[in-house]
C-alpha positions in Angstrom: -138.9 -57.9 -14.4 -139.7 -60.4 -17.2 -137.4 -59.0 -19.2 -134.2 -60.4 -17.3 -136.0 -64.0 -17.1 -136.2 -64.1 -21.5 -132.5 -63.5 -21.4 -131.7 -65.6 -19.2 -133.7 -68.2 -20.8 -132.2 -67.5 -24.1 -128.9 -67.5 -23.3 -128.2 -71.9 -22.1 -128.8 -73.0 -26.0 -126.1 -70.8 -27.2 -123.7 -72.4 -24.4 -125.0 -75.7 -25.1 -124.4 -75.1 -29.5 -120.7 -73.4 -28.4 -119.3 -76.5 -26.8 -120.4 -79.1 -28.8 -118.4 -77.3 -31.7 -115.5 -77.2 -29.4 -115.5 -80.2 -28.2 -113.3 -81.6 -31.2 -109.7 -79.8 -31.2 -107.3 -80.0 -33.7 -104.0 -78.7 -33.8 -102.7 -77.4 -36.8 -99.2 -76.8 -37.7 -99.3 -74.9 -41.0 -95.5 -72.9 -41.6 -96.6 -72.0 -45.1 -97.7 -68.6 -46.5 -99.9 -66.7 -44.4 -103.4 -66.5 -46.8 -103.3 -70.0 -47.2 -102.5 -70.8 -44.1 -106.0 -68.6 -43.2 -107.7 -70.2 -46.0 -107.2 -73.5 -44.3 -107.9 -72.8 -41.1 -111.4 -71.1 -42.0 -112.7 -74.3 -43.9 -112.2 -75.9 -41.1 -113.3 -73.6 -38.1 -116.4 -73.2 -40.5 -117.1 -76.3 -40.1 -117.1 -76.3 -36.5 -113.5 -77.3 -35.2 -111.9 -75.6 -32.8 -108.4 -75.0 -34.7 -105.3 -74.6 -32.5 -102.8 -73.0 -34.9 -98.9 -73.4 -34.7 -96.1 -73.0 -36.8 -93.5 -74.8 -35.0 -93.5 -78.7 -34.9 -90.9 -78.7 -32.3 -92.9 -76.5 -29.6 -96.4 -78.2 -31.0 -94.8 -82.7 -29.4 -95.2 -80.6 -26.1 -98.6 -79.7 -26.7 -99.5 -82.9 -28.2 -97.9 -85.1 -25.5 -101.2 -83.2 -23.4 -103.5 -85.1 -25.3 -105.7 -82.4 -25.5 -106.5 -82.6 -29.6 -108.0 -85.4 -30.9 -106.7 -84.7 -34.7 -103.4 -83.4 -35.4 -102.7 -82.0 -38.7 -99.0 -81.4 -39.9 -98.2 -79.3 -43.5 -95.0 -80.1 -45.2 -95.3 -76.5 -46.4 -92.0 -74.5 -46.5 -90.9 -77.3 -43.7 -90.3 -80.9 -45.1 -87.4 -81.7 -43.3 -89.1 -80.6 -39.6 -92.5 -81.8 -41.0 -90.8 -85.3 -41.5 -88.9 -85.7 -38.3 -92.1 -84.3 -36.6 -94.7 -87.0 -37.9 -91.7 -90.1 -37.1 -92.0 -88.6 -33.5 -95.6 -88.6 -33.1 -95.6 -92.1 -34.0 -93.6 -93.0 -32.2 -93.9 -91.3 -29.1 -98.0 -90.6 -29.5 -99.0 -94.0 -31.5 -102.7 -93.5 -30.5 -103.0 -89.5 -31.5 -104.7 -89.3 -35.0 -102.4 -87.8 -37.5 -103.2 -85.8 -40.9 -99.9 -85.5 -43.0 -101.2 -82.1 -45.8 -98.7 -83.2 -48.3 -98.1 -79.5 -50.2 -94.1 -80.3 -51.3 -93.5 -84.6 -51.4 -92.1 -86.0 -48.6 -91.3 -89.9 -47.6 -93.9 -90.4 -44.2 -94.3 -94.1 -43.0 -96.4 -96.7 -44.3 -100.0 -96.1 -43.1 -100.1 -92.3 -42.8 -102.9 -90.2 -43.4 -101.9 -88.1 -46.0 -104.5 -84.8 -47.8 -103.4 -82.4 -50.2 -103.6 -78.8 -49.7 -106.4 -77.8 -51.1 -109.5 -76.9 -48.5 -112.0 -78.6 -50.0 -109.9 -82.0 -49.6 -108.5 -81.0 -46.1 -111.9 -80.9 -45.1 -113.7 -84.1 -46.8 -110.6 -86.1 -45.0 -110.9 -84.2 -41.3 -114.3 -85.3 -41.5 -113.8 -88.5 -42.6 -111.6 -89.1 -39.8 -113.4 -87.5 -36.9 -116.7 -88.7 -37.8 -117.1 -91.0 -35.3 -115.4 -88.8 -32.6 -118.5 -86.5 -34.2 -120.7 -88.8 -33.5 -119.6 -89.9 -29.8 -119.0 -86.2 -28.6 -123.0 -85.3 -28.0 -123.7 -89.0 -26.3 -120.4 -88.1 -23.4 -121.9 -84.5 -23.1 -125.7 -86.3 -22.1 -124.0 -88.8 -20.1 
């Protein structure tokens, strides 16, 4: 009989832990090869992002225009071209959506971009640096 009443009571904290880390999506639209493309998206669901992968930039403005991520990331790797066209369109369509250009092959973006290189390490350090606020404000809306 008591035994049912410990699990029960054991089991809210790990709800509670589970969607404060998911409260921060990002979507991530990485066409590049396929290990680093897991590389990258480990660092940052390591961290405790929730990581919506995609490998389409055309199929990812529908997903965006939900407003459902608060940090997109787009890799100009093995798509400059797409990757281009695709940030010019968030800007312009999405001008408050925070935008992460992972610069693998060199690419003209507009003025005022957000730009990381590939490496995890640096992917990382800049998410961060650009979500920490949203970090910060996600546990005060969950207690209000």
């Amino acid at each position: 009989m008591n035994s049912p009443e410990v699990h029960i009571a054991q089991f809210p904290p790990t709800g509670g832990e589970e969607r404060k880390a998911a409260a921060i999506n990002i979507l991530f639209i990485d066409n590049g090869h396929r290990d680093r493309r897991r590389e990258r998206n480990a660092v940052l669901k390591n961290a405790g992002f929730k990581v919506h992968p995609a490998r389409s930039f055309e199929q990812s403005l529908s997903r965006i225009a939900s407003g459902a991520y608060e940090l997109v990331i787009a890799s100009t790797d093995g798509a400059a071209n797409q990757a281009r066209q695709f940030v010019e369109e968030v800007l312009r369509n999405h001008p408050r959506q925070k935008l992460l250009v992972m610069q693998i092959m060199e690419i003209e973006v507009p003025s005022g971009t957000e730009l990381v290189k590939g490496d995890p390490a640096a992917l990382l350090d800049r998410v961060q640096a650009m979500l920490g606020r949203s970090e910060k404000r996600s546990p005060e809306a969950i207690a209000a």
